[in-house]
N, C-alpha and C positions, 0 to 999 in steps of 0.2 A: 352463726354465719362466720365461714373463714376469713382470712383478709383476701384471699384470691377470689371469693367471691364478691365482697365489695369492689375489688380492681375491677373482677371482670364485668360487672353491671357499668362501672364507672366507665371503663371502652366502651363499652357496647352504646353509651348513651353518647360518648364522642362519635364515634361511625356513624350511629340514626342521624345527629347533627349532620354529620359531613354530606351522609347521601343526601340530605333535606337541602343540602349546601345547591349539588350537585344537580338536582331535579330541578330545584329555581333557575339556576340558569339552563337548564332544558327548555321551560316552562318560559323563559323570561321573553322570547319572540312569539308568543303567542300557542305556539304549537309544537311536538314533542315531534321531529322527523323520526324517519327509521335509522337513520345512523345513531340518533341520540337514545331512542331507545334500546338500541343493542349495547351501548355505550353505559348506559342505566342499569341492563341485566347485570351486566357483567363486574359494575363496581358493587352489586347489591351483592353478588356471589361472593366475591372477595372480602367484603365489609360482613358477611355472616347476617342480611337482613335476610329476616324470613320471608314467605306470603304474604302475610299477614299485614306485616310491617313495612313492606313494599306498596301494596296497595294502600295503606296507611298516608305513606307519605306523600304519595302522586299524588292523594285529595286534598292532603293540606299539609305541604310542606313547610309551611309558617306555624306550625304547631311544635316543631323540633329547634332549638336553637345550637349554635355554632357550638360549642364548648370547644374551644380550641385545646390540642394537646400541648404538655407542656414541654414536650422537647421543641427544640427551634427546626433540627433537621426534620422531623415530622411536620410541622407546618409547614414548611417549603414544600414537602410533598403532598397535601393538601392543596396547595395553591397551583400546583401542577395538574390535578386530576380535576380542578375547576376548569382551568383553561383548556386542559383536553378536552371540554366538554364542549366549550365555546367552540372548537374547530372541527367537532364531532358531524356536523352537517355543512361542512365545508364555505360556510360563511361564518361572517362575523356579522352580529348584531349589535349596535352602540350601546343601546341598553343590555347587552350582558356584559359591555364591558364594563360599563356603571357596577353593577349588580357585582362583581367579580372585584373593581375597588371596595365593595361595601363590607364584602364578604372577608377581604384582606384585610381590611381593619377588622374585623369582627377575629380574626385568624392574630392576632396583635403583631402585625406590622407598622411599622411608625405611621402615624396619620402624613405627617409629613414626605415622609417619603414613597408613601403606599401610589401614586403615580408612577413613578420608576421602577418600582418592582412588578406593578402589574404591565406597563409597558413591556420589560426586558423579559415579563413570562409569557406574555403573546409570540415576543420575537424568538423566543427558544423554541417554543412550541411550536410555533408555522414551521420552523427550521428542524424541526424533528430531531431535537438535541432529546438525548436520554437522562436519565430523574438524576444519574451521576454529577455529569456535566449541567445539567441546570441547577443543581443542589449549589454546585460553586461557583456559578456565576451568580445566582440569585443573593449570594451570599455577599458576594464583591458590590453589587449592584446599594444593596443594603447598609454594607458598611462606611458609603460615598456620602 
């Protein structure tokens, strides 16, 4: 086995985490609307999850865990495509905002300050700021 093929299993088991990430808070209001599951196809496309692996996950998304990657600017964008997710059906539910803290730690942002980053990624987000522009404010927000 090469080393790109260890790398590339090692992403691939970050991604299944991330979409696992992503479906929970789909899941976390009880029910998957159609904005969230267009929202779902489309990160599964991007993330390279198969059939297979997709309907995998929708059953039991607690079977994949976070693996956070370890660049910082990739977790920030991780934390973006969670909260995209949360506004995916045009509310917000309290408990995916919990669930979206949980995940932010689990993502290794300070315990302590994982309130203020997941606050200021809501308000990016509702405000339609792009992964640029959130990447550096999220950044500022963090290093407060």
């Amino acid at each position: 086995m090469s080393i790109s093929d260890i790398y590339s299993s090692g992403k691939h088991k970050q991604e299944l985490g991330h979409f696992a990430s992503i479906v929970k808070i789909a899941q976390s209001d009880g029910i998957i609307a159609t904005e969230e599951l267009n929202l779902l196809q489309r990160a599964a496309r991007k993330l390279h999850i198969n059939e297979e692996e997709y309907e995998s996950i929708l059953k039991n998304p607690n079977k994949y865990p976070v693996n956070p990657p370890v660049n910082y600017d990739e977790r920030i964008e991780r934390l973006y495509r969670l909260t995209q997710m949360i506004f995916a059906d045009n509310s917000v539910d309290p408990a995916q905002v919990v669930l979206l803290r949980k995940i932010a730690v689990a993502l290794q942002f300070p315990l302590d300050n994982v309130e203020k980053v997941c606050d200021e990624s809501l308000h990016l987000v509702m405000n339609n700021n792009d992964l640029d522009d959130y990447i550096i404010a999220i950044k500022k927000v963090n290093l407060e």
